[in-house]
N, C-alpha and C positions, 0 to 999 in steps of 0.2 A: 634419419628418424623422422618420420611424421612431424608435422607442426600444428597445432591447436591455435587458430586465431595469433600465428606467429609467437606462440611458445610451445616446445618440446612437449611430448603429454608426461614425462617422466621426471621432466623438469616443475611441472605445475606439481607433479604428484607427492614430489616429496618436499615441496616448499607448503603444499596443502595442510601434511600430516602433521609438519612443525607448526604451522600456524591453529591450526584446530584447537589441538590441546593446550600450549604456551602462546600460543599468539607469538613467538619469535617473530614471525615475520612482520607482521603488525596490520595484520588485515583490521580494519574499520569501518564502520559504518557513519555516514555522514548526512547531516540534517540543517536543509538550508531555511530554518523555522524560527521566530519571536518566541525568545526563553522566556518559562514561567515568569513572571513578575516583573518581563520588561515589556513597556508598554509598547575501412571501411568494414565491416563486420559483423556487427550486430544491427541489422537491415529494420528490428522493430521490435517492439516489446509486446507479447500476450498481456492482456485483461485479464483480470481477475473481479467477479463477485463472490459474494458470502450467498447462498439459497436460503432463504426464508420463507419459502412457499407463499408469496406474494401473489393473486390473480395474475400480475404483469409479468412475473417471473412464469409463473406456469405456463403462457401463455410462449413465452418466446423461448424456454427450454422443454423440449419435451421427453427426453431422459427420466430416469429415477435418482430420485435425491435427497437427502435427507438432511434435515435443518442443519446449521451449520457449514456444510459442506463448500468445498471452493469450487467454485465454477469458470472454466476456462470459457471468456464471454465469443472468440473467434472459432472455437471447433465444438463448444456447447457441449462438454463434457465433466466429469466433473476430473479432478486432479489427482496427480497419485496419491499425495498424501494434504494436510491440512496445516502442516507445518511450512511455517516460512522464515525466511533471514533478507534482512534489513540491509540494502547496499544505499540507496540514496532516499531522502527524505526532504520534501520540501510543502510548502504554503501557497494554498491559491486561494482567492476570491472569489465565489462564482456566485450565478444568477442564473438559476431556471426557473422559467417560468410556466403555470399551470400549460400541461399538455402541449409544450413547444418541443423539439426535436432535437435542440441544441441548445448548449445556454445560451443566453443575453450576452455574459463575458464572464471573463473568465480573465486574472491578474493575478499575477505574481506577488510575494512580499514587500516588495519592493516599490511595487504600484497600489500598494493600497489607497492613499489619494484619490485614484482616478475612479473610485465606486460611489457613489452618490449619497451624501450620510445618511439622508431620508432610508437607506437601502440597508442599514445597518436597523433600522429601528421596526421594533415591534408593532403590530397592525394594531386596531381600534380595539379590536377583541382579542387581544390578544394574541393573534397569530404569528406564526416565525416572521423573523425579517427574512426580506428578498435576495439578500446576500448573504453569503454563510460561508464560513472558516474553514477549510479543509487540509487535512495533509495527505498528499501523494507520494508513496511509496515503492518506487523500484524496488523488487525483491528476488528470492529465489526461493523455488519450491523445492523441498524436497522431493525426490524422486521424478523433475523434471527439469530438460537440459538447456531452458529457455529462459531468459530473465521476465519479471510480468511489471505490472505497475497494478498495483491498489489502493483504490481510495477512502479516507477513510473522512467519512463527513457527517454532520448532525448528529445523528446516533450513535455513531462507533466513531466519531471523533477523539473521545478518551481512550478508547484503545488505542487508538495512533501514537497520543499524545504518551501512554504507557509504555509503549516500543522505546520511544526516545529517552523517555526518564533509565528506563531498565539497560540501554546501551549506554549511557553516557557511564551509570553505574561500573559497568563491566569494561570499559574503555578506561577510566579509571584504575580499575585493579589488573589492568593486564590481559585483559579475555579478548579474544575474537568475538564478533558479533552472532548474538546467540539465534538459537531454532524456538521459534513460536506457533504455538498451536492453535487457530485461531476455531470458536464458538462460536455459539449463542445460546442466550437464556432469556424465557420471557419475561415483559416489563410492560410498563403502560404510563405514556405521557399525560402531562397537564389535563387534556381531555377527556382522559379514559382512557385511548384508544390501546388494544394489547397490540401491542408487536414483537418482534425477535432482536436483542440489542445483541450486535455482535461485540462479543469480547474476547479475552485470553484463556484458555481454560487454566494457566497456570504460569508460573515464572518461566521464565526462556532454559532450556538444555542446549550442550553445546553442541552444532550443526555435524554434521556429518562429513568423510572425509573427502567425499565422487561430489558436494554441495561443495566445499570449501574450496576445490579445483575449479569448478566453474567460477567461485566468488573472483579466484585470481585474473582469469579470465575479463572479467566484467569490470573489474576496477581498473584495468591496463586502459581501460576505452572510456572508462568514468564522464570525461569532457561529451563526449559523441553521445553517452547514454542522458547525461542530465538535459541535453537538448534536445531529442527526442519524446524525452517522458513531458517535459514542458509542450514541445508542439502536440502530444499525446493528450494532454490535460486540455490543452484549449477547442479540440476536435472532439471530443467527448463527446459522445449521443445517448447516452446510455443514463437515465436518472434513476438511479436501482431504488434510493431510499422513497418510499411513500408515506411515513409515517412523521410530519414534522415533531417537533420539539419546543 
């Protein structure tokens, strides 16, 4: 029989179908993140943006697309579906600065220390600080047979943060990690300024069975994947959010 990243596909398929519905198997999603109120085989991970129809966005996709929409940022297309599921979750520190190409840095949880407090605080007039909280998200799309990484920063930082709250939930009562639908709705910061905040359009459903097969897949390599999405986070060129906060 065929092997799938050295498991059986019939073997994944039916440890899949138990885990979906009951989670017997005990598939999980894992977040290496500061809780509220405390102070070889998979060769790479696809990008993922949200489409906002941003100048900068127009400008470097040029497809048809419609707000909301996920955007696969290496084949510039958009994705089968808009739904995704949570395999790793973690916290970085970064610093981009106006019209640079790459951040400043970019630190882990763990290195929070090493960002400059000054870089934490807000400008003269108010402007963001030059360092900002994110969480990055290895995930899986529905209807596509690749794991991605999305970040979810400034604006859509609460969505991240809602992913986590809604699995811990569901981790809790025995569920597999659920399928989220990700949006946007428009809003408009301190300034004015309107923009697109990406959000959920609704509580998580549970993922699908051809998604849960691959989750099994991806969590066998778990170690391999979270060190990749980390060297992925710190190589980042991509600043999709332009609207501070």
């Amino acid at each position: 029989m065929a092997k799938q990243n050295g498991l059986a596909k019939s073997e994944v398929e039916s440890k899949a179908v138990a885990k979906v519905t009951g989670n017997a198997g005990g598939l999980s999603a894992s977040f290496d993140v500061e809780q509220p109120g405390t102070g070889g085989a998979l060769s790479m991970l696809g990008r993922l943006t949200v489409w906002n129809g941003s100048p900068k966005q127009k400008k470097e996709y040029t497809g048809k697309f419609d707000d909301g929409d996920l955007i696969d940022m290496m084949e510039k297309r958009k994705t089968a579906t808009n739904r995704i599921v949570p395999v790793y979750g973690f916290t970085i520190f970064q610093r981009w600065d106006k019209d640079a190409k790459a951040p400043t840095y970019t630190y882990g949880r763990g290195e929070r220390h090493r960002v400059p407090p000054e870089d934490f605080e807000r400008g003269p007039n108010d402007e963001a600080p030059a360092c900002y909280e994110a969480m990055c998200l290895v995930c899986l799309v529905e209807g596509e047979t690749v794991p991605y990484q999305i970040v979810f920063k400034r604006t859509s930082k609460r969505t991240g943060d809602d992913i986590m709250r809604f699995e811990a939930r569901r981790r809790m009562t025995g569920k597999a990690p659920g399928a989220y639908t990700i949006a946007t709705k428009p809003d408009q910061n301190a300034a004015g300024q309107d923009y697109l905040r990406v959000v959920l359009a609704g509580p998580p459903s549970d993922m699908q069975v051809d998604t849960a097969e691959l989750f099994s897949i991806v969590a066998e390599q778990i170690e391999s994947v979270k060190a990749k999405a980390m060297e992925a986070a710190k190589n980042d060129t991509s600043d999709d959010c332009e609207i501070p906060i």
